[in-house]
FIZALO-237685 format. One record per residue: x, y, z of N, C-alpha, C, O in turn; residue in one letter. Coordinates in steps of 0.1 Angstrom, whole numbers, plus 2048, in hexadecimal, padded with zeros to 3 digits. Each point is the difference from the previous one (the first is absolute). Layout:
<sites>
XYZXYZXYZXYZA
...
</sites>
This chain:
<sites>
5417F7BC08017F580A80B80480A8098077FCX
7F87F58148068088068077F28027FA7F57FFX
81380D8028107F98057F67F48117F9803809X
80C7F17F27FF7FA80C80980580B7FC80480CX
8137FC7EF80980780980780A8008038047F5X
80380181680C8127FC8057FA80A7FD7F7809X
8128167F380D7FD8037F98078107F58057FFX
8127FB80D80280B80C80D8028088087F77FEX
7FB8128098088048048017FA80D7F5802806X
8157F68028017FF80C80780180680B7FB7FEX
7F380E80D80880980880A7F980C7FD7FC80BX
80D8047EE8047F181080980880B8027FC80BX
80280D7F280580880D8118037F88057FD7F5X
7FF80A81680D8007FD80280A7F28097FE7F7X
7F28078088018047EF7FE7FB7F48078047F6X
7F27F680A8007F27F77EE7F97F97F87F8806X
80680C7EF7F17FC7FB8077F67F28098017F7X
7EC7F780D8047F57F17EE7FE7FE7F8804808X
8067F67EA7F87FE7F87FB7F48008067F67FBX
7E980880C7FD7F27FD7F28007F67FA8097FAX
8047ED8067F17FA7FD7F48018057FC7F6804X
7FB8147FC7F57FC8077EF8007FC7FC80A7F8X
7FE7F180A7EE7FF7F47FE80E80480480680AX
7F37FE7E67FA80C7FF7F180080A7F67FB7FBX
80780C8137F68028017F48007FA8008037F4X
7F27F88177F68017F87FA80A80680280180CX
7F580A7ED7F880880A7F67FC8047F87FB7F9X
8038088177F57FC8057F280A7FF8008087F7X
7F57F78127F780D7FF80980A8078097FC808X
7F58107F480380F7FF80F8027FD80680B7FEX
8007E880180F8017FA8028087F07F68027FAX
8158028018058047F680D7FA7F780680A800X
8007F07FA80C7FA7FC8088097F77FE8027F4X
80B80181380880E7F78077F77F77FE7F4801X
80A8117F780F8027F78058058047FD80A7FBX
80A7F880A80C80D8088088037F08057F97F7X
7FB81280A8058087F280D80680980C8027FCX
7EE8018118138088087FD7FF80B7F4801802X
8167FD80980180480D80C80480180B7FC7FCX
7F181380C8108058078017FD80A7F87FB808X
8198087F980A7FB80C7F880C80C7FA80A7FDX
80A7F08117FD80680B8097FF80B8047F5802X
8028158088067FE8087FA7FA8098067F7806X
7F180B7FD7F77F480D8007F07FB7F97F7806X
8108087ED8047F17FF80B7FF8028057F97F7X
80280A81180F8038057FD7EF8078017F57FBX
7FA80F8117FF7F18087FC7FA7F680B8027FBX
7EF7F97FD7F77F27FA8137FF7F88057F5802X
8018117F98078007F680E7F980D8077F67FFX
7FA8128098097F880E8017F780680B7F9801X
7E88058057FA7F48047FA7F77FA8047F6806X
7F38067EF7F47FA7F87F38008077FB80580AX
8027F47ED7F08018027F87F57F88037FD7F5X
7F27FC8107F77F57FF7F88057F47FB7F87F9X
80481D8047F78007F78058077F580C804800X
7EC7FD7F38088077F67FE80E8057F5805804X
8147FF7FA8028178047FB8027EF8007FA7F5X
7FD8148137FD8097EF7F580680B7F87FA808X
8098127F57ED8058048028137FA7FD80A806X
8087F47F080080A7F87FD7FF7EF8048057F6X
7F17EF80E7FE7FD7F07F78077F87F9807805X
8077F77EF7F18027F68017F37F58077F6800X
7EF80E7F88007F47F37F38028007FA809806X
8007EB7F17F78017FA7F77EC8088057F5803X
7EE8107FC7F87F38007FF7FB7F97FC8047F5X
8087ED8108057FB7F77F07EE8027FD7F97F7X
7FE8058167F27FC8017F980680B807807808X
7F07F97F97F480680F7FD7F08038007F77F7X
7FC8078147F97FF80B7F28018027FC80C800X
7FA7EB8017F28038017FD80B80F80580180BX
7F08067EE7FE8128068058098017FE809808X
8097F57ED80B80A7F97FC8087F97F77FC7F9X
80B80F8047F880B7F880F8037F57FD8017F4X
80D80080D80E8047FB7FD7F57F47FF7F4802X
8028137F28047F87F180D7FC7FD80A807802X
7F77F07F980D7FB7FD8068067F47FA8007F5X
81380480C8078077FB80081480680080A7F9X
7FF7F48107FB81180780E8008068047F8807X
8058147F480B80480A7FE80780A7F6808802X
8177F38097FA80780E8137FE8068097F97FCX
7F680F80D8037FF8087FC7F88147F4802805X
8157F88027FB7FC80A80380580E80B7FE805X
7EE8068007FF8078108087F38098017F57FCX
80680F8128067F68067FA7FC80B8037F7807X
7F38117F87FB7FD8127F17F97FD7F78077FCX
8077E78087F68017FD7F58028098007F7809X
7F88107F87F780A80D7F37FA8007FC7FA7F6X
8008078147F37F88007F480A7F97F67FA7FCX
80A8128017F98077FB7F180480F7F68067FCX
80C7F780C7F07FF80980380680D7F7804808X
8177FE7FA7FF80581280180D8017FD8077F6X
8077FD8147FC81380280D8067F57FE8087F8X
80E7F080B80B80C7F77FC7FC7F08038077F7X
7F67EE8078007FE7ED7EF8058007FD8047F4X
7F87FE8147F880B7FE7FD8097FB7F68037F9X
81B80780F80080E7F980C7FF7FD809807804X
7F97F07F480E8027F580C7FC8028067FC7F6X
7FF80381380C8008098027F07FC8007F880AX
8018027E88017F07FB8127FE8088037F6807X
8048117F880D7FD8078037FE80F8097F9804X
7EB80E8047FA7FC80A7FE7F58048047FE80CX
7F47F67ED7F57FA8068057F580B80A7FA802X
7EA8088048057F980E7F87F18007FA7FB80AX
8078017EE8017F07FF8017FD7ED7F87FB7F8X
81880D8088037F67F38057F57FF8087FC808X
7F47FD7ED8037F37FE8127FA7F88067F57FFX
7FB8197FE8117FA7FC80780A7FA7FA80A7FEX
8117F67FE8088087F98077F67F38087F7801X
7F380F7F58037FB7F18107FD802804809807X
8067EE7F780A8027FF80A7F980F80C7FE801X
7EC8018068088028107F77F48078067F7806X
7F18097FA7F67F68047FB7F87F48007F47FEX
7FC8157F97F97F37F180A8037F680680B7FEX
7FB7E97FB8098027F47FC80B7F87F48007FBX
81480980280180F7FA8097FB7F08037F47FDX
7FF8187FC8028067F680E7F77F57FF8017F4X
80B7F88138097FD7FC7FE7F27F68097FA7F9X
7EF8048087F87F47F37FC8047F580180C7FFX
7FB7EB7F67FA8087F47F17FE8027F98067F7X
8017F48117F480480B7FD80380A8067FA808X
7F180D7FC7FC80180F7EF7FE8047F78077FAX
8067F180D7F18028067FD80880B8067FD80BX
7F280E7F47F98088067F48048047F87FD7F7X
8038098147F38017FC7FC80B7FD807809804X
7EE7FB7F47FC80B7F47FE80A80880380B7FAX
7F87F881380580B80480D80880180080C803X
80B7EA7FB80C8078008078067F280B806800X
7E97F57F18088047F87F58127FA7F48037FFX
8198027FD7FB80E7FB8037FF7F480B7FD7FCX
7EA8057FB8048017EE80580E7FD7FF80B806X
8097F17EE80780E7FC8028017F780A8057FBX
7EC7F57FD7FE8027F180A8007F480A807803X
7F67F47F280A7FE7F680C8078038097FB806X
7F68107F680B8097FC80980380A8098097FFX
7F57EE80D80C7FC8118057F97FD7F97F6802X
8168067F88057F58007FF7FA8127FC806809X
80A7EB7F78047F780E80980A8067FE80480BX
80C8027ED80F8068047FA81080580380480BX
7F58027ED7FA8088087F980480B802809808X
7F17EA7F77F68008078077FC80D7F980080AX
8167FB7F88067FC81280280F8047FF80280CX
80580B7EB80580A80C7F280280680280680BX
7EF7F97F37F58068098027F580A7F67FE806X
8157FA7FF7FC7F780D80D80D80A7FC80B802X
80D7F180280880680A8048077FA809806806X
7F67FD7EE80A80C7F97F3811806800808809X
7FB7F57ED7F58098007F780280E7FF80B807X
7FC7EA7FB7F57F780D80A80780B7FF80C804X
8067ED7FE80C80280F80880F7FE80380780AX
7FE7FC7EB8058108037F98097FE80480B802X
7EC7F47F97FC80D7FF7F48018137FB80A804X
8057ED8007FC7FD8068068018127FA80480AX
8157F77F380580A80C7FE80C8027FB80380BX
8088097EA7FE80D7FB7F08058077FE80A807X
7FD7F07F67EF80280480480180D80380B805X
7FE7E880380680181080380A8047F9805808X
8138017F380A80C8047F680E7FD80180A807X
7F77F57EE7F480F8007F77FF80A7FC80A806X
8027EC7FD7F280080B80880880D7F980480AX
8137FE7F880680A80B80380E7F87FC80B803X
80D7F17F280880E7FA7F58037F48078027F6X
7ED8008077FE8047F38038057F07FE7FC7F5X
80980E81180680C7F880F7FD80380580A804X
8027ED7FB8117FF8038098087F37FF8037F4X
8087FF81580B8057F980D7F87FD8088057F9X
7F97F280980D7F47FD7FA7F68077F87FF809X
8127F67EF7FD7F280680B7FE7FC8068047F5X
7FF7F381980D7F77FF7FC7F07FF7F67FB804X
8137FF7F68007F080180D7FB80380A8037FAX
7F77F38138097F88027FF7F27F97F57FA800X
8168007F97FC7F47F38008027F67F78087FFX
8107F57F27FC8057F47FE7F07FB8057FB7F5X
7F37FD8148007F17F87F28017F97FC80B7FEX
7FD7EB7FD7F78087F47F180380B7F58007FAX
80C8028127F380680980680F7FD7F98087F9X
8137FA80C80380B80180080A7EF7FE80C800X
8057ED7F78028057F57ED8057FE7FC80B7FDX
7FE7E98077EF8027FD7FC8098057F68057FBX
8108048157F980980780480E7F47F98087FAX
8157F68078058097F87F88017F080080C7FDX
7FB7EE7FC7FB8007F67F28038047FB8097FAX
7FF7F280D7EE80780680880D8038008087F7X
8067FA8127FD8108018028097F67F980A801X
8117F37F18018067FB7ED8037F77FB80A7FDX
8027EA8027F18007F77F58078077FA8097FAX
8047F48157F780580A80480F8077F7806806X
8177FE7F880380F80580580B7F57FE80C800X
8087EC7F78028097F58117FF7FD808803809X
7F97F97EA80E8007FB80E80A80980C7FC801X
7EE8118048098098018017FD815808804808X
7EE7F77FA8027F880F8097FD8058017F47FEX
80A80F80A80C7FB8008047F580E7FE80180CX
8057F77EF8017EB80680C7FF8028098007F7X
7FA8008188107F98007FF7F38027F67FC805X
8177FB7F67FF7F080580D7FD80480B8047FCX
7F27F680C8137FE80A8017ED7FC7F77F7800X
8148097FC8077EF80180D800801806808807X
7FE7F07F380C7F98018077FB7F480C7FF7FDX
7E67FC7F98037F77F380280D7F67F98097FFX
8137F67F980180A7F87F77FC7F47FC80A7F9X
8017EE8057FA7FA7EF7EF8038037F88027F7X
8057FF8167F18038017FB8118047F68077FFX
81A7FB8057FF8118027FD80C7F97FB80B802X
8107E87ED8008097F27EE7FE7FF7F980A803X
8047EB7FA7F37FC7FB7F880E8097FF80A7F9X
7FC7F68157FE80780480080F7FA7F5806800X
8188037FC7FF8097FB7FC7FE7F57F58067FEX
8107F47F87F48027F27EF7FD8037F98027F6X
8017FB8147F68038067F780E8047F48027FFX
81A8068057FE80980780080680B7FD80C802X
8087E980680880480A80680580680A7F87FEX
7FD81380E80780080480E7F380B7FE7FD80CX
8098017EF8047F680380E80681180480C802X
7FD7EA80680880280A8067F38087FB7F9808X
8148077F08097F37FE8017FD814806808807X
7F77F17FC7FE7FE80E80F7FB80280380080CX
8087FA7EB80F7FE80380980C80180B801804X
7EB80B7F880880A7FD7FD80980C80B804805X
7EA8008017F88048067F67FC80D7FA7F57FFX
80481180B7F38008047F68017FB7FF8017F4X
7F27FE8147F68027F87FB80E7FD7FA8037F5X
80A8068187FD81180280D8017FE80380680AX
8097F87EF8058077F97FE8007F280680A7FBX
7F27EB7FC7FE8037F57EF8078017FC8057F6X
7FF7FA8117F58078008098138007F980A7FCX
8127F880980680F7FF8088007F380580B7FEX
7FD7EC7F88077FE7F87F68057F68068087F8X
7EC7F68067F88037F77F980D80A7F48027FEX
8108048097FC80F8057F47FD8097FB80B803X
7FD7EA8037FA7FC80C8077FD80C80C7FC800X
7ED8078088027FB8107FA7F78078057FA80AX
7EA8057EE7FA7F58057F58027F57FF8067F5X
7F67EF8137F57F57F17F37FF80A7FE7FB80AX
7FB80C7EF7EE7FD8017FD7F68047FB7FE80AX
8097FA7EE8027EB7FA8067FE7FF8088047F7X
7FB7F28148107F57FD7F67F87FE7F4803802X
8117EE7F77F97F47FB80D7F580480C8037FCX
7F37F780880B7F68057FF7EE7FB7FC7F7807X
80880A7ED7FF7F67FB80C7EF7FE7FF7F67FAX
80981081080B7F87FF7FF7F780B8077F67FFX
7EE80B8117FB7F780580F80480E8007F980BX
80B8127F380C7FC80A7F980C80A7FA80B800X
80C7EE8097FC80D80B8088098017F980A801X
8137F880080880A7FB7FE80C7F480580C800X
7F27EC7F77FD80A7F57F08068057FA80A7FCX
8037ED80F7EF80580480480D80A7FB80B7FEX
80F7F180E80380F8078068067F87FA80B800X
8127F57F38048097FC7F380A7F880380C7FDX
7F47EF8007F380B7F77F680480F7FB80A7FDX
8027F480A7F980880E80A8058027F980A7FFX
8157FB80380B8088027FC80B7F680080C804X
7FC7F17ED80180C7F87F38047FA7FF8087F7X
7F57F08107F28048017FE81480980380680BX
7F97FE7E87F980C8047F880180B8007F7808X
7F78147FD7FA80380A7EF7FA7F97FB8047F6X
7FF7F28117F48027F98067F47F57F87FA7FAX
8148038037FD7F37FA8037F28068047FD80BX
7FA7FD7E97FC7E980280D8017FB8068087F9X
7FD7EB80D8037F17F87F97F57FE7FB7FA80AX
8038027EC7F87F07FD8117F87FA8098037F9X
7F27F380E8057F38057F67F67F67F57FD803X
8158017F17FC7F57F88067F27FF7F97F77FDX
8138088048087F88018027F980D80680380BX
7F27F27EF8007F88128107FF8048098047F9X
7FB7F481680C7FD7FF80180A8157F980080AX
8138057F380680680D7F88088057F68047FAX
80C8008147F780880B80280F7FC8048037F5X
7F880781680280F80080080480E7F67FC805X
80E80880280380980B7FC80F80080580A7FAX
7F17F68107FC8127FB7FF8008117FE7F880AX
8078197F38038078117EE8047FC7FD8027F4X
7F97FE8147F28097FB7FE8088007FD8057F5X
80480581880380980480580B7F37F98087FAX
8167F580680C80C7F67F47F97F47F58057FFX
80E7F07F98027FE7F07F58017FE7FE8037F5X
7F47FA8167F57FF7FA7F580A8047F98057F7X
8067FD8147F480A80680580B7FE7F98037F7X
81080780B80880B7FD7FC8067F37F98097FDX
8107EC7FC7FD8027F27F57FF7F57FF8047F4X
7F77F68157F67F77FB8037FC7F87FA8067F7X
80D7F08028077F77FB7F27F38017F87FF808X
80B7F87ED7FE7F28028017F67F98058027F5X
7F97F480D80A7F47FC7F17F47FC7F97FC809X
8068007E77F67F57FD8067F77FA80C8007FFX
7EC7F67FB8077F57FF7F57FF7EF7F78087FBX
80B7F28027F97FB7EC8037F37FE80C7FC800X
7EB7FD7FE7FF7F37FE7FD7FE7EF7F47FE7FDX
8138037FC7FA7F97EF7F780C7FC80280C803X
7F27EF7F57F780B8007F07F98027FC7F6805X
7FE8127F67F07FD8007FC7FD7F28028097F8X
7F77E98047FA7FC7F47F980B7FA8007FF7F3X
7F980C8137FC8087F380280C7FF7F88087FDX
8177FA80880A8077FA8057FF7F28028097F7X
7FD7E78088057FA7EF7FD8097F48078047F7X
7E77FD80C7FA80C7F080880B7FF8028057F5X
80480081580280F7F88117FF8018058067F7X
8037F281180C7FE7FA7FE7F77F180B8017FAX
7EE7FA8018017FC7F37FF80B7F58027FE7F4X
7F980C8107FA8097F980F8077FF8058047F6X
8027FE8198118077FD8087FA7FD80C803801X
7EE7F07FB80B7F77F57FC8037F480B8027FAX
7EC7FF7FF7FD8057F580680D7FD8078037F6X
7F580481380580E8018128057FF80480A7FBX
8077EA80D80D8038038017F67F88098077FCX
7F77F17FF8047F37F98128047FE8087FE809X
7FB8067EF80D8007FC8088038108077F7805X
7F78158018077FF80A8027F980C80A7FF807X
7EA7FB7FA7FC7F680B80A7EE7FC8007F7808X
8068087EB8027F47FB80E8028028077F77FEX
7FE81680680F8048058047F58088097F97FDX
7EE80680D8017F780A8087EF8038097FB806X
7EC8007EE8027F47FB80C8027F88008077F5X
80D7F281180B7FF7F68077F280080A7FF7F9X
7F17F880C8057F47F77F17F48007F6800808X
80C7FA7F17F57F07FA8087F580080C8027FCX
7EF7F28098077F88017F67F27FA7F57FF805X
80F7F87F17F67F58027FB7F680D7FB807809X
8057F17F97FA7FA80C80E7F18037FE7F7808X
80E80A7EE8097F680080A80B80980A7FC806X
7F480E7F980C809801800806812809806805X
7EA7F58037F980880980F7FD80B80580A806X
7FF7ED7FC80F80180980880E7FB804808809X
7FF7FB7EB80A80D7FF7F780A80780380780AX
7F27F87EE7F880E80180280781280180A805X
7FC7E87FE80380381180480480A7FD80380BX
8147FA7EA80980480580880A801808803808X
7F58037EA80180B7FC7F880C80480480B801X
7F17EF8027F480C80A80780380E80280B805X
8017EA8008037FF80F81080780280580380CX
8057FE7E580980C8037FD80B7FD80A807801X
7ED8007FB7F680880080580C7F580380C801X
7FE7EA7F38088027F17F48037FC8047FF7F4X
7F180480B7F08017FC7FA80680680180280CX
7F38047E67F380780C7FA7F87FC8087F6800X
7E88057FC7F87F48008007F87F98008037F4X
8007ED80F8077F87F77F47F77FE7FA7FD80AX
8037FE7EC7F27F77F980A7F780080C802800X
7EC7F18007FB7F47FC7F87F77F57F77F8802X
80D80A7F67F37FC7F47FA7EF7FE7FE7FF7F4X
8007F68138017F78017F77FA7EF7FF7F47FCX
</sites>
């Protein structure tokens, strides 16, 4: 029998979420009714967490079905993970694939509809991906932005550099940790990844990753790119959203290489001419990823399991979601769950 009511998180601004009351959803046709088993923290909930918000946040959830919705094909009790973008599935970019694309979606799980931070969520069944027993909730969140959002910038950056020889990342917050962890799975352990920050606790994490790390208090960015015996990067990945860190990686972009710009946030200034036509250089942008990307990153969760769970270093119950927050946002953590 499912709870008339759960606890929820409400976001009132200022730094500040308290715990109310609210009825358990019903699902409608093509709807889904999760359990939320985990949602991870996100820096794109910086504002909801600053300012508030009218809706519940979370849009890095998984859990289990817990009822369907008439025309529903998904059994109840099926683990899944859930996608954030809900896409209309019918226009030209969800056609041919491009579900992060679509040009008349209807919402963003989390930001527009009440997302992940409940011990329910209603969705519609196109947005949930099953992942079979043996995925815990706590696992089954790194295929959202961990896995999804970093192996997927990487893709970006091949469609110019194929064959690279390094990749740099600006950010070691857990986007940045995630590009660094795809590359190591999708280029090969001995691939060598620099990551520039600031936060020492995310830098260590970083190197037991595999990393090349480069203390940005200590350093420039092309001086620790000379520190590890480079001068410049195939792939920069710019995950920290500052523009300062976006010109500093086109500064140490090779001849013939990108930057992808994943981290929304600050502008870039490019001379075209010198930084870009010269060099042939260029500069893309990565939005999340594409829904049927999911199968075969589940398959390199199966595959990395232990190393990929590096990532994930603290859990929190759903009474505790104010520390957790706060503790994310001094950036004492790499990916932090929720377990409501």
């Amino acid at each position: 029998m499912l709870p008339e009511t759960m606890l929820v998180p409400r976001f009132l601004g200022g730094g500040l979420i308290e715990l109310y009351e609210k009825a358990v959803p019903v699902p409608q046709a093509g709807q889904l009714l999760i359990r939320v088993g985990a949602n991870a923290l996100c820096g794109s909930e910086r504002g909801q967490f600053l300012h508030g918000t009218n809706v519940t946040p979370g849009h890095e959830a998984a859990g289990i079905v817990a009822a369907a919705g008439p025309a529903t094909r998904t059994s109840v009790g099926t683990n899944g993970a859930l996608f954030l973008m809900d896409f209309c599935g019918e226009c030209r970019s969800c056609r041919k694939g491009f579900t992060n694309q679509c040009l008349a979606k209807r919402g963003d799980l989390g930001f527009n509809r009440d997302g992940g931070y409940a011990s329910y969520e209603l969705v519609p069944e196109t947005l949930f991906f099953p992942t079979g027993p043996d995925i815990s909730a706590v696992e089954a969140t790194l295929l959202l932005d961990i896995m999804g959002t970093g192996s997927h910038a990487i893709k970006r950056g091949r469609l110019v550099q194929p064959d690279p020889s390094s990749l740099l990342i600006t950010g070691a917050g857990p986007i940045g940790l995630s590009v660094l962890a795809m590359a190591k799975i999708l280029l090969g352990t001995a691939f060598p990844v620099l990551i520039a920050d600031v936060a020492p606790y995310r830098l260590k994490l970083a190197e037991s990753l595999g990393g090349l790390s480069i203390v940005l208090t200590e350093s420039t960015l092309a001086e620790g790119l000379k520190r590890h015996g480079m001068t410049e990067a195939d792939i920069a990945i710019d995950t920290s959203g500052k523009g300062v860190a976006r010109q500093s990686c086109l500064d140490c972009l090779a001849s013939r290489g990108v930057l992808v710009c994943v981290g929304h946030g600050e502008g870039l200034s490019v001379e075209v001419s010198r930084q870009l036509i010269a060099p042939e250089r260029a500069v893309l942008g990565s939005e999340y990823f594409r829904f049927d990307e999911l199968p075969a990153n589940l398959e390199r969760l199966r595959a990395h399991r232990a190393y990929l769970n590096q990532i994930i270093t603290h859990r929190f119950p759903l009474d505790r979601i104010q520390e957790a927050f706060e503790l994310f946002f001094r950036g004492e953590t790499g990916k932090v769950v929720i377990e409501p």
